[in-house]
DRENPA-3360 file (N, C-alpha, C; in nm, 2 decimals, always signed):
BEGIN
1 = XXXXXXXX = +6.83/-6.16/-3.73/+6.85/-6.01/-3.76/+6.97/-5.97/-3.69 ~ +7.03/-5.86/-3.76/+7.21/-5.86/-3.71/+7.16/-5.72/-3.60 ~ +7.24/-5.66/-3.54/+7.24/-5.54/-3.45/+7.22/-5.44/-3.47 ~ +7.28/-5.39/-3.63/+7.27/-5.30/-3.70/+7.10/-5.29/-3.73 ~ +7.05/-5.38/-3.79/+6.91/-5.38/-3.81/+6.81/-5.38/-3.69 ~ +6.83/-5.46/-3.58/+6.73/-5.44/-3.47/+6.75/-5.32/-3.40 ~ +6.91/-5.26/-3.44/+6.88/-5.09/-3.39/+6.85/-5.00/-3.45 ~ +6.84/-5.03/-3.62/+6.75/-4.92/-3.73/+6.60/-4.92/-3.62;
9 = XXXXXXXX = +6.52/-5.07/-3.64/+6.38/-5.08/-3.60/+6.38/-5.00/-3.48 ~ +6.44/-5.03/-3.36/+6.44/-5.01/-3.25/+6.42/-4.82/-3.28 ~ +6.52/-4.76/-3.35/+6.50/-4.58/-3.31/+6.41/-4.56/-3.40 ~ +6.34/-4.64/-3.52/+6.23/-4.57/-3.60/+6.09/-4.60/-3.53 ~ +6.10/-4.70/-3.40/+5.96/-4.74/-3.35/+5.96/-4.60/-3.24 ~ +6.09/-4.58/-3.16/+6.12/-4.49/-3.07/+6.06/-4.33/-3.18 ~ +6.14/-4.29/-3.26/+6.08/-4.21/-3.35/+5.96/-4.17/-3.35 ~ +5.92/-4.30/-3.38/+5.72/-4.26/-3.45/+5.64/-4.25/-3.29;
17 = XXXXXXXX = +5.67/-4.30/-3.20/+5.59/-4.27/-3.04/+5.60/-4.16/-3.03 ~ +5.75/-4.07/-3.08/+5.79/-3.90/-3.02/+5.66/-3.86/-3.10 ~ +5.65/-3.86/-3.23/+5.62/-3.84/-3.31/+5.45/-3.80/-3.28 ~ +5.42/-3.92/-3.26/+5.26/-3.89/-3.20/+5.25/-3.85/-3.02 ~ +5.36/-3.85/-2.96/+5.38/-3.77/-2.87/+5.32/-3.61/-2.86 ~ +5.40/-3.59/-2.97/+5.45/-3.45/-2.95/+5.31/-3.36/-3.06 ~ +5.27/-3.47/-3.16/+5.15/-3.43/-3.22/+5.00/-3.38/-3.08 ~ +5.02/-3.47/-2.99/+4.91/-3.48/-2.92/+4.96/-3.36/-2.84;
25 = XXXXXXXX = +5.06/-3.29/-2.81/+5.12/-3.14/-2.74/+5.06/-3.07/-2.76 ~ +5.09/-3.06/-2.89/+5.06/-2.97/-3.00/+4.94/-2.89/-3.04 ~ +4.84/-2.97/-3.02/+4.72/-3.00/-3.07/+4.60/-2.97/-2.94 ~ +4.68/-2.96/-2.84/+4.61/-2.94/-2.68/+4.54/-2.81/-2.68 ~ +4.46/-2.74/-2.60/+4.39/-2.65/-2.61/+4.46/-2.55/-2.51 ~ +4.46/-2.41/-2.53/+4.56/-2.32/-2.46/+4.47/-2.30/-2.28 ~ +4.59/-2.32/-2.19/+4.58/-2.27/-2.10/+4.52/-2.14/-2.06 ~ +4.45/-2.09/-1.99/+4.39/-1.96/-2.00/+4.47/-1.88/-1.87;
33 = XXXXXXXX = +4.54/-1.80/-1.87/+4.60/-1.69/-1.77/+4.56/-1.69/-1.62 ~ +4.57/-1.69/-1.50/+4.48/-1.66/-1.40/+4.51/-1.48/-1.39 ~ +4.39/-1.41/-1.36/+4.37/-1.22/-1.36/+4.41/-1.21/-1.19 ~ +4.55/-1.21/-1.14/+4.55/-1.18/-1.02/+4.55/-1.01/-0.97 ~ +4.50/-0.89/-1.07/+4.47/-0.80/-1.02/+4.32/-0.76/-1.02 ~ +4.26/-0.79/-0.88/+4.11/-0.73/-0.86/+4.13/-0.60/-0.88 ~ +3.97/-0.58/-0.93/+3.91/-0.42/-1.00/+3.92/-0.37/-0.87 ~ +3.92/-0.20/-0.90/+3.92/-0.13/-0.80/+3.79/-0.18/-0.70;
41 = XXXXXXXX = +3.72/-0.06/-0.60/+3.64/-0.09/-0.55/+3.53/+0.05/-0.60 ~ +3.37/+0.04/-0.57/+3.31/+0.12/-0.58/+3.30/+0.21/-0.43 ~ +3.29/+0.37/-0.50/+3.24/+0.49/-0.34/+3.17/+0.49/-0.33 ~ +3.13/+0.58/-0.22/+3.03/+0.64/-0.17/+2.89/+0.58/-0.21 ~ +2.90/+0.44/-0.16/+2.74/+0.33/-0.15/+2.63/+0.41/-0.06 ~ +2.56/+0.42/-0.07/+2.44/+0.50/-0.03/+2.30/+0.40/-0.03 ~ +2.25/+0.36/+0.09/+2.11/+0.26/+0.09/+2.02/+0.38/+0.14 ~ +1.92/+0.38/+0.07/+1.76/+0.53/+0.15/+1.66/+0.43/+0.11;
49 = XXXXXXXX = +1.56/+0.42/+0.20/+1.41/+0.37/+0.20/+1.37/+0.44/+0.07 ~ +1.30/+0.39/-0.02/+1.25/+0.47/-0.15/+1.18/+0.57/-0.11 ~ +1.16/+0.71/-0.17/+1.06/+0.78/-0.12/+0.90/+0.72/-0.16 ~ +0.85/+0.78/-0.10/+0.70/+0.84/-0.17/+0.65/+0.64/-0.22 ~ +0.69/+0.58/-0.12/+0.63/+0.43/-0.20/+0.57/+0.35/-0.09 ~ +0.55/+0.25/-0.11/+0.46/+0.23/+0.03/+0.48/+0.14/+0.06 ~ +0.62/+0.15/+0.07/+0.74/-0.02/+0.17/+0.77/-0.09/+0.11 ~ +0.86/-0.17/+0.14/+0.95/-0.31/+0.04/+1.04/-0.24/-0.09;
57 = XXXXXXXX = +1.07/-0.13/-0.04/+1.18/-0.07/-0.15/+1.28/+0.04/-0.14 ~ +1.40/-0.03/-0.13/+1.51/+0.04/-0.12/+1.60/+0.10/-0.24 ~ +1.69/+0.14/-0.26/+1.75/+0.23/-0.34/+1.86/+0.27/-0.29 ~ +1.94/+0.24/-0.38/+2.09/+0.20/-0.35/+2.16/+0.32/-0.49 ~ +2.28/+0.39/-0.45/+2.36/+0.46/-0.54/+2.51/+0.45/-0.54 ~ +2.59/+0.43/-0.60/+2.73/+0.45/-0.59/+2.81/+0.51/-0.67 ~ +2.93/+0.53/-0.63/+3.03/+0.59/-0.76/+3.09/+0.49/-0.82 ~ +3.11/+0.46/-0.95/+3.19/+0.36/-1.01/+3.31/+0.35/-0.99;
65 = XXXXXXXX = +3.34/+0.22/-1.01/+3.43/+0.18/-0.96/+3.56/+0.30/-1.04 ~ +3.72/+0.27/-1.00/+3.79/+0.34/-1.10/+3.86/+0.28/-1.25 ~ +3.80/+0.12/-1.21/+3.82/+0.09/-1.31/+3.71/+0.09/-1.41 ~ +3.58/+0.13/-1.42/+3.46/+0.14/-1.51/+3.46/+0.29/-1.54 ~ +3.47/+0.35/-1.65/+3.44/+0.48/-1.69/+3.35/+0.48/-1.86 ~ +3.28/+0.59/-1.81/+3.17/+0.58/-1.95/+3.22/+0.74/-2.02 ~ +3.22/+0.70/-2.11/+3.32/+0.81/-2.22/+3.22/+0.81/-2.37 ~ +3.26/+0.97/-2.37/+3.17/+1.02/-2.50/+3.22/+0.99/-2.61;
73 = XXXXXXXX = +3.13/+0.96/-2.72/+3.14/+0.94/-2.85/+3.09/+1.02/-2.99 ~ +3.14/+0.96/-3.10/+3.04/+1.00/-3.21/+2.91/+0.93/-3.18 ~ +2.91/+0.84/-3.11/+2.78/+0.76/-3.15/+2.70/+0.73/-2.98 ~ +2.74/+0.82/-2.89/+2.67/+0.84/-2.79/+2.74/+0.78/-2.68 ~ +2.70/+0.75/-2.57/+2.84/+0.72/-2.42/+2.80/+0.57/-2.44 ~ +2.98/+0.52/-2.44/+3.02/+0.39/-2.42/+3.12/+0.35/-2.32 ~ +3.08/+0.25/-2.27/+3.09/+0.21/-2.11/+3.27/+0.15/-2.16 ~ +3.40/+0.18/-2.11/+3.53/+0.16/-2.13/+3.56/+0.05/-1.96;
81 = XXXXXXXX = +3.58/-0.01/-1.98/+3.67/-0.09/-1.84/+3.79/-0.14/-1.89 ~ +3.85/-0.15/-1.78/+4.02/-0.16/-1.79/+4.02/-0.31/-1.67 ~ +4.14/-0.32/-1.68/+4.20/-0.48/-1.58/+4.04/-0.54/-1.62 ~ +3.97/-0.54/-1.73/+3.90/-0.68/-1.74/+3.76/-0.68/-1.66 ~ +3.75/-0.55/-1.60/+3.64/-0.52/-1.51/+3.51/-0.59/-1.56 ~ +3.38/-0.67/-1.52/+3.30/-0.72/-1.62/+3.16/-0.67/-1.54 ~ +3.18/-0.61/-1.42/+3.01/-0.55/-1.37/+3.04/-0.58/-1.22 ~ +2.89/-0.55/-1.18/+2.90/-0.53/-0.98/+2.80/-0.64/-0.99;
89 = XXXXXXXX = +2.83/-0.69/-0.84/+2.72/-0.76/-0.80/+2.68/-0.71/-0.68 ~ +2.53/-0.71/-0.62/+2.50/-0.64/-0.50/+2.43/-0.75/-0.42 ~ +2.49/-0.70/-0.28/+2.48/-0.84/-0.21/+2.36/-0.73/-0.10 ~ +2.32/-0.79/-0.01/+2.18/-0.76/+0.07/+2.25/-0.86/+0.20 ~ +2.23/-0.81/+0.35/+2.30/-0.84/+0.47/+2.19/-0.84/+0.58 ~ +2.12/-0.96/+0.61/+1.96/-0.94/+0.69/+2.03/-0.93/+0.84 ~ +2.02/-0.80/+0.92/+2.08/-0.86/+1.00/+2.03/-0.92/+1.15 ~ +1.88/-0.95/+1.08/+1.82/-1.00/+1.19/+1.89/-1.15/+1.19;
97 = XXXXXXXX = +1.92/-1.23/+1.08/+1.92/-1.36/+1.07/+2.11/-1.39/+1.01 ~ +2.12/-1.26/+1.00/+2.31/-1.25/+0.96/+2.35/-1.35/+0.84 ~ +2.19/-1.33/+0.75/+2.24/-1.43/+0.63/+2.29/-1.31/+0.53 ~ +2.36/-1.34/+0.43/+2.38/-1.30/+0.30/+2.34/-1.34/+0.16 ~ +2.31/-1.22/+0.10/+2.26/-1.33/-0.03/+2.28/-1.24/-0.15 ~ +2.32/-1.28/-0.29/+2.34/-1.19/-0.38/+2.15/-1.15/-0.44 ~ +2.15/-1.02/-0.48/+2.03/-1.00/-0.51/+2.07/-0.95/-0.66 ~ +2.17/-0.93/-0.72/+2.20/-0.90/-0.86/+2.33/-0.89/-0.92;
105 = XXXXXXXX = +2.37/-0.89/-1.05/+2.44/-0.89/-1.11/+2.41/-0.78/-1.18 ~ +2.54/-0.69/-1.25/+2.50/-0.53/-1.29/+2.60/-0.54/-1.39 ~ +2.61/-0.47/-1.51/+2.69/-0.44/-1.61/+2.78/-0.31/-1.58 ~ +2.88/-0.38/-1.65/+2.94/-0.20/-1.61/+2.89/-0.09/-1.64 ~ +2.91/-0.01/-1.56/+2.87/+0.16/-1.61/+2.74/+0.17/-1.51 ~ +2.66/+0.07/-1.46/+2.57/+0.07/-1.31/+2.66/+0.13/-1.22 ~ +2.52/+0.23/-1.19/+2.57/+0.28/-1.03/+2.44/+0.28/-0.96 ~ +2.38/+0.25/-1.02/+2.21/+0.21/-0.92/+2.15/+0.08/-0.93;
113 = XXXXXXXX = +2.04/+0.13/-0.81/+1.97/-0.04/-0.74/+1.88/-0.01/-0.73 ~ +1.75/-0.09/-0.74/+1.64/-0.04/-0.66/+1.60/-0.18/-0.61 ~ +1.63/-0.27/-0.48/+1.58/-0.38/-0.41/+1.43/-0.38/-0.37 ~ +1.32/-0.43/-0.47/+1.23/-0.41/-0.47/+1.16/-0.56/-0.35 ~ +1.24/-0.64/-0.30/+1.25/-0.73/-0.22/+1.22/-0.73/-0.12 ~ +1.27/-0.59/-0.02/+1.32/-0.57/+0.11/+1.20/-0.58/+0.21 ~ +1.21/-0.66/+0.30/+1.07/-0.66/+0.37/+1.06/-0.54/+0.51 ~ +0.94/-0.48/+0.49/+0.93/-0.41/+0.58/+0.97/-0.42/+0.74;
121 = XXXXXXXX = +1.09/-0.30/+0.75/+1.07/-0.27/+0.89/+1.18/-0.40/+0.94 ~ +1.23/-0.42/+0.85/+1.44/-0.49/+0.84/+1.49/-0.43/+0.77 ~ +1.61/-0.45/+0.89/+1.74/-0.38/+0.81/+1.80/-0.45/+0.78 ~ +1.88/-0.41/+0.68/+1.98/-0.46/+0.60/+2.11/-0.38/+0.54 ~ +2.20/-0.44/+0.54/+2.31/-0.41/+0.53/+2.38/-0.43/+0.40 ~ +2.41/-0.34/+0.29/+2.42/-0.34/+0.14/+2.56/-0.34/+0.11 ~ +2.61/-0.41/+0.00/+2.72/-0.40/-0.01/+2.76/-0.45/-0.19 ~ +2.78/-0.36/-0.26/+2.77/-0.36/-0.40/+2.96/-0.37/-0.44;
129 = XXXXXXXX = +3.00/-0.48/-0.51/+3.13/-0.55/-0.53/+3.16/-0.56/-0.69 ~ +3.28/-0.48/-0.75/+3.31/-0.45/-0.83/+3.34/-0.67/-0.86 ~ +3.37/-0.68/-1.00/+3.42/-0.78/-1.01/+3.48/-0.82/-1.18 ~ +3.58/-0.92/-1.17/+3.63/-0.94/-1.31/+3.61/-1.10/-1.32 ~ +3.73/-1.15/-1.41/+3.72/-1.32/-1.46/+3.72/-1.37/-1.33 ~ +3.81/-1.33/-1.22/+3.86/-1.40/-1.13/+3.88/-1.34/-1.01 ~ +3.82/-1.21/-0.97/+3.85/-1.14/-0.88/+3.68/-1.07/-0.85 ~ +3.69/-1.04/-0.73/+3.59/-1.00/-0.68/+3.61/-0.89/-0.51;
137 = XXXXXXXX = +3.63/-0.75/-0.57/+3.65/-0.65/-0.47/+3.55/-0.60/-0.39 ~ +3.52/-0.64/-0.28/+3.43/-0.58/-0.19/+3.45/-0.42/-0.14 ~ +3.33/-0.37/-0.09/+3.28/-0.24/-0.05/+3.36/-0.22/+0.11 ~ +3.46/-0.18/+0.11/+3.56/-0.22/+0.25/+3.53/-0.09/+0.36 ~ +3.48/-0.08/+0.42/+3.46/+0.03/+0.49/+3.48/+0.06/+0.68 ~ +3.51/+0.14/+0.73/+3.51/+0.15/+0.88/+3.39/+0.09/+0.95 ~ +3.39/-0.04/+1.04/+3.27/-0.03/+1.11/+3.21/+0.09/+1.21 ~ +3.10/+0.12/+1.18/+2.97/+0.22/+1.27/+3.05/+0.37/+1.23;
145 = XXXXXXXX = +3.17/+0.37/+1.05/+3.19/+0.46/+1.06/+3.08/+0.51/+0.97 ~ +3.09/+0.67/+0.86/+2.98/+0.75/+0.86/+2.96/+0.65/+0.69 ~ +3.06/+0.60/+0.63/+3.04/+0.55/+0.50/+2.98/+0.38/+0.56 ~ +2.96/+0.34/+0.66/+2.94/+0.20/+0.70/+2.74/+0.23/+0.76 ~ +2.71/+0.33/+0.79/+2.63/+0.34/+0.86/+2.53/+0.40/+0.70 ~ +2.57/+0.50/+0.62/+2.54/+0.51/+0.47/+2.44/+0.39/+0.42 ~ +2.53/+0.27/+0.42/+2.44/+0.18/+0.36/+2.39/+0.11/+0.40 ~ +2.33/+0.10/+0.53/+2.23/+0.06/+0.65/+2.09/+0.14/+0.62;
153 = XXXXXXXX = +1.96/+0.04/+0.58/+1.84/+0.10/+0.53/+1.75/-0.01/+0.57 ~ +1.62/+0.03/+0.59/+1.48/-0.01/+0.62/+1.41/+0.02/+0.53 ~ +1.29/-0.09/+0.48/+1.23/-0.04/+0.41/+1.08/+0.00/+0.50 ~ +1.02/+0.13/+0.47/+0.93/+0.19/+0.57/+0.82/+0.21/+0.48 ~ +0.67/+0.24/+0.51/+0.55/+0.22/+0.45/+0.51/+0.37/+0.47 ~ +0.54/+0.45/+0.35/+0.55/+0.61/+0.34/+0.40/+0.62/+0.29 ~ +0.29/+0.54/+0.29/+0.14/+0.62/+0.26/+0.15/+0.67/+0.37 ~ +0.06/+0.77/+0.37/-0.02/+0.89/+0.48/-0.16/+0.80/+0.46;
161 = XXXXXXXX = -0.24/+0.78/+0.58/-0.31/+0.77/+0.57/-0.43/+0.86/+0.68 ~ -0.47/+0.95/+0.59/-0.54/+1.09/+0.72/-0.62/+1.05/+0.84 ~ -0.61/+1.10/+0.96/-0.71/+1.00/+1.09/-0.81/+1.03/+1.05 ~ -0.94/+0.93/+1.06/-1.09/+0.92/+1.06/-1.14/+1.02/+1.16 ~ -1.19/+1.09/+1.15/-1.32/+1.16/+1.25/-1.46/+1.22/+1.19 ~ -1.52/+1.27/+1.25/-1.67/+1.33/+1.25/-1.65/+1.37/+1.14 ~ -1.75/+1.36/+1.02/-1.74/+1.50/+0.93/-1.81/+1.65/+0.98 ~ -1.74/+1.72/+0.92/-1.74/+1.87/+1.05/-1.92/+1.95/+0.91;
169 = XXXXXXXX = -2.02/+2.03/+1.00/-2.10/+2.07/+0.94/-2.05/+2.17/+0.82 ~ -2.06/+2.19/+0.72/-2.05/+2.32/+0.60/-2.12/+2.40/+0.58 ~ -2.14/+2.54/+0.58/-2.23/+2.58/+0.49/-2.22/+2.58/+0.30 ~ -2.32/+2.73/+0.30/-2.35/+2.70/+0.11/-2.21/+2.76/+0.04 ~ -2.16/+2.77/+0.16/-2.00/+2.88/+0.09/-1.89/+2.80/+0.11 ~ -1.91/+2.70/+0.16/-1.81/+2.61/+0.19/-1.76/+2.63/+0.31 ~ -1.78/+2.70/+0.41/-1.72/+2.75/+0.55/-1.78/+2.68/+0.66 ~ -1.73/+2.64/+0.79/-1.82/+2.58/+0.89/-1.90/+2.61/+0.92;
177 = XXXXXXXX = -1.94/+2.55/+0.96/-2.10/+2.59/+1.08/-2.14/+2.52/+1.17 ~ -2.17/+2.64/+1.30/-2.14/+2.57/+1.46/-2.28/+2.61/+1.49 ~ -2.30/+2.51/+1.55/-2.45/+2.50/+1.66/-2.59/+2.46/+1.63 ~ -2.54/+2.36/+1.49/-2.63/+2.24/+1.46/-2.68/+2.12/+1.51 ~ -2.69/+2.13/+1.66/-2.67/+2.04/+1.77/-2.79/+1.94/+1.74 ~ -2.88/+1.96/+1.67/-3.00/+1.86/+1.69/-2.98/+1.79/+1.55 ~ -2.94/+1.80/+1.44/-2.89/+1.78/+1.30/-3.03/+1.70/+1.24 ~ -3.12/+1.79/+1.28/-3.27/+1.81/+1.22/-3.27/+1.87/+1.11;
185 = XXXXXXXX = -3.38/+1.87/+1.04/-3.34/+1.97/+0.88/-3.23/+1.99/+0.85 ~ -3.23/+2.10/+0.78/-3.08/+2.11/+0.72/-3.04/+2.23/+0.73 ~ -3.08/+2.33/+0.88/-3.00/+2.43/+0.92/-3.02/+2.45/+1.03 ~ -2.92/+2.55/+1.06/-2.92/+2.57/+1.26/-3.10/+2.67/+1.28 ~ -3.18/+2.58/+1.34/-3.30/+2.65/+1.36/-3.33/+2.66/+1.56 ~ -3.41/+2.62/+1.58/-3.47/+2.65/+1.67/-3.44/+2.47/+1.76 ~ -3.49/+2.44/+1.70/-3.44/+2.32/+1.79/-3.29/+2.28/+1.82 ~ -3.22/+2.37/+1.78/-3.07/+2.35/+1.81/-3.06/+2.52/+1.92;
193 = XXXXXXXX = -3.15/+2.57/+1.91/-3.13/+2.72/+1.99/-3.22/+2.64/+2.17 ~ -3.28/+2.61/+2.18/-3.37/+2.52/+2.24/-3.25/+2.46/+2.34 ~ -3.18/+2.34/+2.26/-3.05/+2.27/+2.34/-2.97/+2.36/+2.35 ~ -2.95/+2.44/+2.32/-2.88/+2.53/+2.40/-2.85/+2.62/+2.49 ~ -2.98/+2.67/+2.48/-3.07/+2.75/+2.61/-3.08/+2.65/+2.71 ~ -3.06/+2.52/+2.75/-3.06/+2.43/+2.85/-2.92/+2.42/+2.90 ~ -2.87/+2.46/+2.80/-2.69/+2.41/+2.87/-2.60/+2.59/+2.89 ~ -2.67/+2.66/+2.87/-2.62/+2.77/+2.87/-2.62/+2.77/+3.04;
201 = XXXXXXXX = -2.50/+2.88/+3.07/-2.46/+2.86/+3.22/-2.38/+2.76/+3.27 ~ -2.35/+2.66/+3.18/-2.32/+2.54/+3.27/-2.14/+2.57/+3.31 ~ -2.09/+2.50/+3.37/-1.90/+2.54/+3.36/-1.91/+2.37/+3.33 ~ -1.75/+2.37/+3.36/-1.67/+2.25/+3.35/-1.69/+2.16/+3.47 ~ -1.72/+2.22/+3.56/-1.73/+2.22/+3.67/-1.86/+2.09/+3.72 ~ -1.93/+2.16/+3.67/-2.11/+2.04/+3.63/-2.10/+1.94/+3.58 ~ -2.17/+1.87/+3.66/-2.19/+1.71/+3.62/-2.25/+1.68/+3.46 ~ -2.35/+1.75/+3.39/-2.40/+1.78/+3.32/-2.33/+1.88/+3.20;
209 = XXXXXXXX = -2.24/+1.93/+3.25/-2.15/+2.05/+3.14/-2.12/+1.95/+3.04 ~ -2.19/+2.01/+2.85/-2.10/+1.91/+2.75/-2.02/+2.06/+2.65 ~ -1.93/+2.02/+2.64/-1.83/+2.05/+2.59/-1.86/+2.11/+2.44 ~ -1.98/+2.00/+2.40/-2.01/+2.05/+2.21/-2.10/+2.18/+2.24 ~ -2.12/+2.22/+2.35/-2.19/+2.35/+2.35/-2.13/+2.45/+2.37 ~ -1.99/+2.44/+2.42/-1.89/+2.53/+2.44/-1.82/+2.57/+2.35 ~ -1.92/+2.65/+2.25/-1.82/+2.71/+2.15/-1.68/+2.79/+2.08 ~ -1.72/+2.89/+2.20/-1.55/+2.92/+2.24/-1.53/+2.88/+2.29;
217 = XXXXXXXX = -1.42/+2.79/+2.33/-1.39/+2.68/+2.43/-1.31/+2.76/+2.52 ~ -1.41/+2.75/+2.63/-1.33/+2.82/+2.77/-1.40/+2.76/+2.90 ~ -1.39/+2.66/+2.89/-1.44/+2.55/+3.01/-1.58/+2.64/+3.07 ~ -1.67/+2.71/+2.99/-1.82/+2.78/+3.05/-1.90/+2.81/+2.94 ~ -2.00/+2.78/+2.92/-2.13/+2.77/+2.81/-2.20/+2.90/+2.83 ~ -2.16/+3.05/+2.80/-2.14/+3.19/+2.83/-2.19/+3.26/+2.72 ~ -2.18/+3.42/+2.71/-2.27/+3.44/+2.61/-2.17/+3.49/+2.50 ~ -2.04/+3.45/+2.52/-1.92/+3.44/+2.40/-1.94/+3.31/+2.31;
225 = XXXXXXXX = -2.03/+3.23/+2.36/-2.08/+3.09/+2.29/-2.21/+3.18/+2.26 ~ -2.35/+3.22/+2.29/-2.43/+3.24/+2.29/-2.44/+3.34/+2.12 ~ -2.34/+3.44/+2.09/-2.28/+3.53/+2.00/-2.29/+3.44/+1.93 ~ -2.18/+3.36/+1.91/-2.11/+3.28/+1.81/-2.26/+3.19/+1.77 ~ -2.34/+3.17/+1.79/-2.49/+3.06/+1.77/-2.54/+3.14/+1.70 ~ -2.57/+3.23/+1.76/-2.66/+3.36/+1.69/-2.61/+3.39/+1.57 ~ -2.47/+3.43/+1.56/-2.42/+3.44/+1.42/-2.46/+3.29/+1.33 ~ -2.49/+3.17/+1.37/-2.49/+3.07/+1.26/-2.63/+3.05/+1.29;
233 = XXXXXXXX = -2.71/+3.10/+1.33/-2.86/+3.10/+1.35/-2.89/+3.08/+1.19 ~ -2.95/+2.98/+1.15/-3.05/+3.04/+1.01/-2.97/+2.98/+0.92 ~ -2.85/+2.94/+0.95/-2.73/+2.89/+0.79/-2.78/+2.75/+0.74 ~ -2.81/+2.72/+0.57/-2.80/+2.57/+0.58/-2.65/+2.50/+0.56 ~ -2.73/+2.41/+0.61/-2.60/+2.25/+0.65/-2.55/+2.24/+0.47 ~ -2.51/+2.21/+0.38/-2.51/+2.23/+0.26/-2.40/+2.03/+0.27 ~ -2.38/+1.99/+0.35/-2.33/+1.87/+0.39/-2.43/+1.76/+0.47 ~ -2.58/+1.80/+0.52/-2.62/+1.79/+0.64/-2.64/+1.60/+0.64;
241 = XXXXXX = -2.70/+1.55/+0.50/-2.66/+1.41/+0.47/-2.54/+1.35/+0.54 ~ -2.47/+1.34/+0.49/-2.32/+1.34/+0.53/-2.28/+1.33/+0.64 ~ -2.30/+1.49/+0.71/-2.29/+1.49/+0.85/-2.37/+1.35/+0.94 ~ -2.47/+1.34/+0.91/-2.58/+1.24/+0.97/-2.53/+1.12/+0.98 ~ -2.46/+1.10/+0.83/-2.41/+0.93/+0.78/-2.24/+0.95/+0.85 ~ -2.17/+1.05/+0.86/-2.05/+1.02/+0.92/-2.07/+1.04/+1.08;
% end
């Protein structure tokens, strides 16, 4: 083969390599951008013990970020974000144990939480973080300042539960009645006038002085007590069961 021909072969083999070279370029799948502008951040985060619930639930509020705004329509409010904004995530800060942990992911246009998680009687330290493809803005605030202490919450056990005592005597009108001392039959009679003609006289003072006979209570079993009997002389107990069993 002369020179001329081993250098045709030579740049048509060179040729067809570029050739599938540049096919395989071509044909590659597009690089995707990196988003080096993080979303704004979210305000005024706010953690409160839930009201009116009976522990393990907190309640979290904020102002959206400035990049998430929800705007009116013909067809009712729709959630607009800008730089790419894609939702919040809300992180929870134990700070008995100073772990961290995400407790959710939120769509845009969220500005509430309710951490139904939270165990009683721990705090925790909340912190709700705007975020996009590639960026992720935290809740940045002054330490022990007034927006840092905001979202510092306990969850507390808000039943009431009324203190136990004596059921108190009733009459038929629904009103008390004092000096049912023997809680015989079912009204102040004679056997309750009886114990109390024994304790009448007594003060505070006496070994013997009880107190349930001291109706106006003025440390002496007197006839300002003795009145007050006489007026409930004769009433029925309209409770007197009750009384007996509590």
């Amino acid at each position: 083969m002369n020179r001329s021909k081993l250098a045709l072969s030579t740049g048509l083999v060179l040729m067809g390599a570029w050739a599938v070279q540049a096919e395989l370029v071509t044909t590659a799948e597009p690089v995707r951008s990196i988003d080096n502008i993080p979303p704004a951040p979210v305000g005024e985060l706010t953690a409160i013990d839930t009201p009116d619930d009976t522990g393990g639930s907190i309640t979290l509020a904020w102002e959206l970020s400035a990049d998430d705004r929800k705007v009116l329509s013909a067809f009712g409010d729709v959630v607009v974000t800008q730089s790419g904004m894609r939702g919040y995530r809300v992180y929870r800060l134990n700070v008995d144990t100073d772990e961290e942990e995400l407790l959710a992911v939120l769509a845009p246009g969220s500005h509430s939480y309710v951490d139904e998680t939270a165990q009683a009687d721990i705090t925790y330290i909340y912190s709700v973080r705007s975020f996009d493809a590639d960026n992720e803005t935290d809740y940045l605030v002054d330490l022990g300042s007034a927006e840092d202490l905001a979202r510092i919450a306990s969850a507390l056990d808000n039943t009431f539960v009324p203190p136990v005592g004596p059921v108190k005597p009733v009459g038929e009108d629904g009103l008390p009645v004092v000096g049912w001392f023997s809680k015989q039959g079912d009204r102040v009679g004679f056997d309750d006038f009886f114990l109390f003609a024994d304790h009448f006289g007594l003060g505070a003072g006496d070994t013997t002085f009880d107190p349930l006979y001291d109706l106006v209570p003025n440390g002496k079993i007197d006839f300002d007590d003795f009145f007050l009997f006489a007026d409930n002389f004769g009433k029925t107990i309209a409770n007197a069961d009750e009384v007996r069993g509590g």
